[in-house]
LUMDRENKE-694942 format. One record per residue (C-alpha): residue number from 1; residue in one letter; x, y, z. Coordinates in steps of 0.25 Angstrom, whole numbers. Layout:
<rs>
   num   residu      xx      yy      zz
   NUM        A       X       Y       Z
...
</rs>
This chain:
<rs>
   num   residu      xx      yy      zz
     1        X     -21     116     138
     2        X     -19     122     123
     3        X     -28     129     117
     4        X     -30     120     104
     5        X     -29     106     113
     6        X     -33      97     102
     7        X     -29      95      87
     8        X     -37      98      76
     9        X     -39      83      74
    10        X     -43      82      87
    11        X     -55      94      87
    12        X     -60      86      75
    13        X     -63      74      84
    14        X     -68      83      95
    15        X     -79      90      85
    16        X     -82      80      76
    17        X     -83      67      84
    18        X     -97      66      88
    19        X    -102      51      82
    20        X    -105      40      90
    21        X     -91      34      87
    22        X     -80      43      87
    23        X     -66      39      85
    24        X     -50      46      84
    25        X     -42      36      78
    26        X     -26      37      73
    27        X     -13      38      76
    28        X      -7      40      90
    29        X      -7      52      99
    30        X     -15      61      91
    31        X     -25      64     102
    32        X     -37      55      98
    33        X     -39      51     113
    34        X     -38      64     118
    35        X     -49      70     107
    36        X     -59      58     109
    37        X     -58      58     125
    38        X     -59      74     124
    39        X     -72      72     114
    40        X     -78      61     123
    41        X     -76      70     137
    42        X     -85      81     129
    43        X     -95      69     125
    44        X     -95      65     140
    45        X     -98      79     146
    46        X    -109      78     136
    47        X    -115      64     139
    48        X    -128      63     144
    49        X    -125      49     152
    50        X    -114      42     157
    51        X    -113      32     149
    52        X     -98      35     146
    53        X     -87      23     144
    54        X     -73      26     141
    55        X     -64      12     137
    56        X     -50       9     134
    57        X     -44      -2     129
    58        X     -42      -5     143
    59        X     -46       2     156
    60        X     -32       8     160
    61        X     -32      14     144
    62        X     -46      22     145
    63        X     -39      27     158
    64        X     -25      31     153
    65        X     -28      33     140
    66        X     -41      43     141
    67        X     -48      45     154
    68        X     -31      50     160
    69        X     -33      58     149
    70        X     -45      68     156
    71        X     -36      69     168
    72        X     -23      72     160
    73        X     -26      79     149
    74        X     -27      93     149
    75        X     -37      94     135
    76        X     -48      87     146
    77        X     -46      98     156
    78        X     -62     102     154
    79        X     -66      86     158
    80        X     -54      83     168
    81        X     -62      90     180
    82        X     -73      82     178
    83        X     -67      69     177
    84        X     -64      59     187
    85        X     -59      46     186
    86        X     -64      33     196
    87        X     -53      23     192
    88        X     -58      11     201
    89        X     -73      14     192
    90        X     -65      16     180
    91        X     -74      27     176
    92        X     -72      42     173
    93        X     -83      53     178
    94        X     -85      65     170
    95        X     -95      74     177
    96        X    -107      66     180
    97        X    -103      55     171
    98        X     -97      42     173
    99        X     -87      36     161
   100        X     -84      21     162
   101        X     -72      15     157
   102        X     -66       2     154
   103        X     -56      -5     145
   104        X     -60     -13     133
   105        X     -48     -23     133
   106        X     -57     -35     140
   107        X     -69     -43     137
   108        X     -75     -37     150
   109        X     -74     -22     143
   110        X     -87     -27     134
   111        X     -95     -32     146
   112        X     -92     -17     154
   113        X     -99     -11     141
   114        X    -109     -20     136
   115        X    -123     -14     139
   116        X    -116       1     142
   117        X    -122      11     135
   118        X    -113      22     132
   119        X    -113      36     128
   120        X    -100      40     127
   121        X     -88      31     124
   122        X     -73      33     125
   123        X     -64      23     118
   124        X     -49      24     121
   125        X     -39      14     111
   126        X     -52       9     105
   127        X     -45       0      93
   128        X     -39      -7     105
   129        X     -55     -13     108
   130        X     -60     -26     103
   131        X     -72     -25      93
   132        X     -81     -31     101
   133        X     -76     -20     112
   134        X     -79      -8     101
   135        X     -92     -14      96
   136        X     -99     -16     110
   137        X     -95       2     114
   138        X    -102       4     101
   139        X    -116      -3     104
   140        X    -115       3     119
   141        X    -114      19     111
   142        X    -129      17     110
   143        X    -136      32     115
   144        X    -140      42     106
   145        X    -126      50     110
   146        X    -118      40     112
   147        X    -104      42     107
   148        X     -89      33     105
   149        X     -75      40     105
   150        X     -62      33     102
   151        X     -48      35     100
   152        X     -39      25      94
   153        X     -26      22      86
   154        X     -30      16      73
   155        X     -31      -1      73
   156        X     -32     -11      61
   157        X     -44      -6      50
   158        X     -51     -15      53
   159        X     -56     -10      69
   160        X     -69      -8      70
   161        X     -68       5      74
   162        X     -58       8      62
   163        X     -72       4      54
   164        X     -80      14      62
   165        X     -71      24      58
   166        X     -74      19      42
   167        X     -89      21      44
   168        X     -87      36      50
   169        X     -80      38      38
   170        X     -89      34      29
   171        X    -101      42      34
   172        X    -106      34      47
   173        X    -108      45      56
   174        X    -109      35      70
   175        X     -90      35      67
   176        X     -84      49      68
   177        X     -68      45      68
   178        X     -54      56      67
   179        X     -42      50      64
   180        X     -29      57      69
   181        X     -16      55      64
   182        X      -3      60      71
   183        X      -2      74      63
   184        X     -15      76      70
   185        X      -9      81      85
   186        X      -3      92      83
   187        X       2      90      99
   188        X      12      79      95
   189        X      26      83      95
   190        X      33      79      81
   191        X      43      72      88
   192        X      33      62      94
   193        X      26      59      80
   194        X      39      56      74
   195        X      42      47      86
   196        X      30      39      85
   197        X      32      39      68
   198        X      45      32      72
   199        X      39      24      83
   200        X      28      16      74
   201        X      28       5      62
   202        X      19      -3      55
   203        X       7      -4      60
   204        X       8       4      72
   205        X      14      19      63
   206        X       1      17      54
   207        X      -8      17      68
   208        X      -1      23      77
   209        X       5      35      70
   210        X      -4      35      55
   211        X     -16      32      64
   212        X     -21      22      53
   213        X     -31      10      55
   214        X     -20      -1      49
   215        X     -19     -17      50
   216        X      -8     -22      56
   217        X       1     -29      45
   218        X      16     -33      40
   219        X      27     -32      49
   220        X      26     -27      63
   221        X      39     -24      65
   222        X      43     -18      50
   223        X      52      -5      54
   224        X      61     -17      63
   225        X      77     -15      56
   226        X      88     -23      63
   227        X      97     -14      61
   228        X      87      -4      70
   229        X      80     -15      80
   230        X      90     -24      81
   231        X     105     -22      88
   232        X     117     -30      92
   233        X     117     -29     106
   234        X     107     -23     117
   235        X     109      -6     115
   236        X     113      -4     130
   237        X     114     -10     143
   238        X     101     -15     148
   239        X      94      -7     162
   240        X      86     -22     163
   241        X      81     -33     155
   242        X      68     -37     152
   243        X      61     -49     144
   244        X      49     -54     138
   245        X      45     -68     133
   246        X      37     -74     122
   247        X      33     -89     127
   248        X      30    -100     118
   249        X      31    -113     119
   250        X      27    -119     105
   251        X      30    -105     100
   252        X      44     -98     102
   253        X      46     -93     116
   254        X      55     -81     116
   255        X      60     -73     128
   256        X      68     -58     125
   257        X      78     -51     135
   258        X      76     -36     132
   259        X      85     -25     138
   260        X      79     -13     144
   261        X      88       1     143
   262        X      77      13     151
   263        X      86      23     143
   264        X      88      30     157
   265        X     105      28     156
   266        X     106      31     141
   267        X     101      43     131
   268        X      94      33     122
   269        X      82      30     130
   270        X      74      18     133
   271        X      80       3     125
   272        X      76     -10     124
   273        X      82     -22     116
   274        X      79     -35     114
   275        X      93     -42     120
   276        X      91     -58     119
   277        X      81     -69     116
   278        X      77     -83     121
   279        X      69     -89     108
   280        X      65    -101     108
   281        X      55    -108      96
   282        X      51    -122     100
   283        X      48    -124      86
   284        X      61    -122      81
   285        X      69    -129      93
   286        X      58    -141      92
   287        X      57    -139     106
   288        X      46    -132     116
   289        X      53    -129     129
   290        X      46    -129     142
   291        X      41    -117     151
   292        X      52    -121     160
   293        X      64    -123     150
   294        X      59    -108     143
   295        X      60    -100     159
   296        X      74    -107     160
   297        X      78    -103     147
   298        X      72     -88     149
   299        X      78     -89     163
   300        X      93     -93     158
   301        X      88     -82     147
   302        X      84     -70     154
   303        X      95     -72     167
   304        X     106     -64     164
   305        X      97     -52     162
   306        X      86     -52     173
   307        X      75     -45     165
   308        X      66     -39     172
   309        X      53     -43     166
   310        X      51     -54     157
   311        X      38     -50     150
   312        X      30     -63     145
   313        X      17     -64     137
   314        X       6     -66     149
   315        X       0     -80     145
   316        X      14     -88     147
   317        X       9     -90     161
   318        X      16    -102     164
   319        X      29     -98     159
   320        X      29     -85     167
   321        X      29     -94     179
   322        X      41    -101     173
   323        X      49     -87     174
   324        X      43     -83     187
   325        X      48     -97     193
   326        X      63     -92     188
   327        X      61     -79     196
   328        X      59     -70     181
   329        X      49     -59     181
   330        X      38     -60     170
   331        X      29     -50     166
   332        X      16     -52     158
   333        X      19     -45     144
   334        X       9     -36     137
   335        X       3     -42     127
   336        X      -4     -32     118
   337        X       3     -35     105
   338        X       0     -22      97
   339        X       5     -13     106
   340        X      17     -24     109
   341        X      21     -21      96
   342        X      19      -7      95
   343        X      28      -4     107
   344        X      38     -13     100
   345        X      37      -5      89
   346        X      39       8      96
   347        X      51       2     104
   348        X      59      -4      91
   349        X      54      10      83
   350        X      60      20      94
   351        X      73      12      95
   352        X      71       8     110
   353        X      69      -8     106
   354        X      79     -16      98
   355        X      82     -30      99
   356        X      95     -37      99
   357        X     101     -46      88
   358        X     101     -58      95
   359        X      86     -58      97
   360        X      84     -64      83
   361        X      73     -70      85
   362        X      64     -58      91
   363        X      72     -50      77
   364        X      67     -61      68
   365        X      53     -60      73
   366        X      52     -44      75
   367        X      55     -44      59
   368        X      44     -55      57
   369        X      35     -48      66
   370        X      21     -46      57
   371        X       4     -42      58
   372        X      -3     -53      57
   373        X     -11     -50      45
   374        X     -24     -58      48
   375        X     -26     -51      62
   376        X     -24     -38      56
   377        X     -34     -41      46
   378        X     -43     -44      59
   379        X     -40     -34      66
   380        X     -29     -36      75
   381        X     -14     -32      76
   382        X      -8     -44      79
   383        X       7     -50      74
   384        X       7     -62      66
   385        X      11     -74      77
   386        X      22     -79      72
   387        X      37     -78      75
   388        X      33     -67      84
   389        X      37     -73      99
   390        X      49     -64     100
   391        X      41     -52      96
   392        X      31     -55     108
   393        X      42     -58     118
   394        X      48     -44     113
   395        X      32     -36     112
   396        X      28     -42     127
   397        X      42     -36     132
   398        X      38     -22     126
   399        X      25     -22     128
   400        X      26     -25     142
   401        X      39     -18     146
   402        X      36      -5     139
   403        X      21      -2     140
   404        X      19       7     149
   405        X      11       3     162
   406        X      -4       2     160
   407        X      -8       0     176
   408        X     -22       0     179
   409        X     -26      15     181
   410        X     -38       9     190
   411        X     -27       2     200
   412        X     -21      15     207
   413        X     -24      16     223
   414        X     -21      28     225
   415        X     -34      36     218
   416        X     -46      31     215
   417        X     -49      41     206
   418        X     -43      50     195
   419        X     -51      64     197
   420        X     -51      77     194
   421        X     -46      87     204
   422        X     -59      92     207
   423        X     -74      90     206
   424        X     -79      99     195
   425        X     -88     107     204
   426        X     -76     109     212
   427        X     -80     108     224
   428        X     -76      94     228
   429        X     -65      85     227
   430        X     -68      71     221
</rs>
């Protein structure tokens, strides 16, 4: 390990953050997880209890996204031999002490906590909690030396936490808050920082790359140039197909055929592009078609090409049953429409997305695509609904087909736990 293993920024947060409520916030990969984790292992070798939770937005995130990083991380080397993971518990021993964990993405998360006490607390993606979520780990942070750490990317301004972050700076010594931006890690290579300049927009440059707390507003899409983004004819032969479907009855239904190029036959790297449609708007036709007549015309559609996968929101239940009686394999889509959209971004941005110019619908819509500016004045990143059924089809393909697999870190057979290689005192294997 270096010498110097954390950046100025970084020793700030490690001397100063000592309120009940401490939080790194700002852009992306500037090591505010690895700071407030570091700064929260020196608190836990300090607690007088075991009154310890860690919680990410789900269970498999706290795993990947902080408690991996005591095993993996060489900056942890003086907690790693004193750490041992009990997946099936989901808990995480430290000496003597037992540290709980959960995910806070389900109305059971509250009901884990609610009448905990807690010493110590670990947040991991904390903007992604509900309020209701954040508010109830405050009231637990009831003794004398109780303590909250947090790393986050910046949300809309109005987060409860963004107004915690207010109150430290006006005065209110229970908040101590560091915001980093991405000139603050002096470990990033320049070409990486330029990458991600290019890679962002909107909504998702100002958070992602400024680090600033920002509502979500005007167009989603706005870098989007048809002389970039949109082309003639698929840019090379397709390794396979793969589709995703919008469904609507009273509303559009839209399916998309999208080609797939793994970049290993070319010099140009991974592609996608958006080849056909199938668009059809009962409004316009005066007519609703029935689940049966849409899997016949999606069947007819999609034949030629044999896709794969066909990703399909997960609630058209009865439709799905309608493809899997015409042998078509459907997959339930990911559904989380921020980071949908930001991984669209980042595909469209780095050249690897384009879309053909026959999908005029799905163009005409990606040009209308907007915030909704009354949830972002509540609080919420969410488009406007309307006009937006080829942009869904075209987020659930993404989303699904490019995220990367998330597979519950508790389910593996082979080990029942994640340990260090020896028992501190050494003398026994555990």
């Amino acid at each position: 390990m270096s010498e110097d293993p954390f950046s100025p920024k970084q020793i700030d947060f490690l001397v100063n953050a000592n309120a009940k409520w401490n939080f790194a916030h700002g852009a992306v990969r500037t090591g505010k997880t690895i700071i407030t984790l570091y700064k929260f292992m020196h608190a836990v070798d300090r607690c007088p209890d075991s009154s310890i939770w860690m919680i990410g937005y789900t269970a498999s995130t706290i795993f990947d996204n902080a408690i991996k990083l005591l095993f993996d991380n060489p900056i942890f080397e003086i907690y790693k031999p004193f750490c041992t993971w009990h997946k099936l518990d989901r808990v995480l021993t430290y000496k003597d002490k037992k540290i709980r964990t959960c995910g806070a993405d389900n109305s059971s998360s509250i009901g884990r906590i609610q009448g905990q006490t807690m010493s110590l607390f670990y947040g991991d993606e904390m903007t992604l909690f509900t309020e209701p979520m954040i508010q109830m780990i405050d009231s637990r942070l009831s003794n004398e030396w109780s303590r909250g750490y947090g790393a986050m990317n910046p949300s809309h301004p109005n987060h409860i936490i963004k107004k915690w972050i207010d109150l430290g700076e006006e005065g209110d010594e229970n908040y101590y808050s560091l915001h980093f931006e991405i000139t603050d890690n002096p470990f990033l290579p320049k070409d990486y920082i330029q990458r991600l300049k290019k890679s962002s927009s909107g909504l998702f440059y100002k958070r992602n790359y400024l680090g600033l707390w920002v509502l979500a507003e005007g167009a989603i899409f706005d870098f989007f140039d048809e002389s970039i983004h949109a082309v003639a004819r698929p840019p090379r032969a397709a390794d396979y197909w793969i589709a995703s479907i919008d469904y609507g009855t009273s509303n559009a239904f839209c399916c998309l055929l999208i080609g797939v190029s793994t970049g290993k036959h070319t010099k140009t790297g991974k592609k996608l592009w958006v080849e056909k449609e199938y668009y059809w708007d009962s409004r316009k036709k005066h007519r609703q078609k029935l689940n049966s007549e849409y899997a016949d015309d999606v069947e007819k559609f999609l034949l030629p090409y044999g896709p794969r996968a066909i990703y399909i929101d997960p609630s058209a239940a009865a439709f799905k049953a309608e493809l899997r009686k015409r042998g078509l394999h459907t997959v339930d889509a990911n559904n989380d429409v921020r980071n949908g959209i930001q991984m669209m971004t980042n595909e469209m941005h780095q050249g690897r997305l384009v879309v053909c110019h026959e999908c005029t619908n799905l163009i005409r819509e990606i040009q209308g695509y907007v915030w909704d500016p009354k949830s972002a004045k509540l609080g919420y990143d969410e488009p406007l609904k309307q006009d937006d059924h080829a942009c869904d089809a075209l987020r659930y393909a993404i989303a699904t087909h490019k995220a990367p697999s998330y597979e519950n870190v508790y389910d593996d057979p082979e080990e029942e736990v994640h340990r260090s290689h020896r028992h501190p005192g050494g003398s026994r294997w555990i």
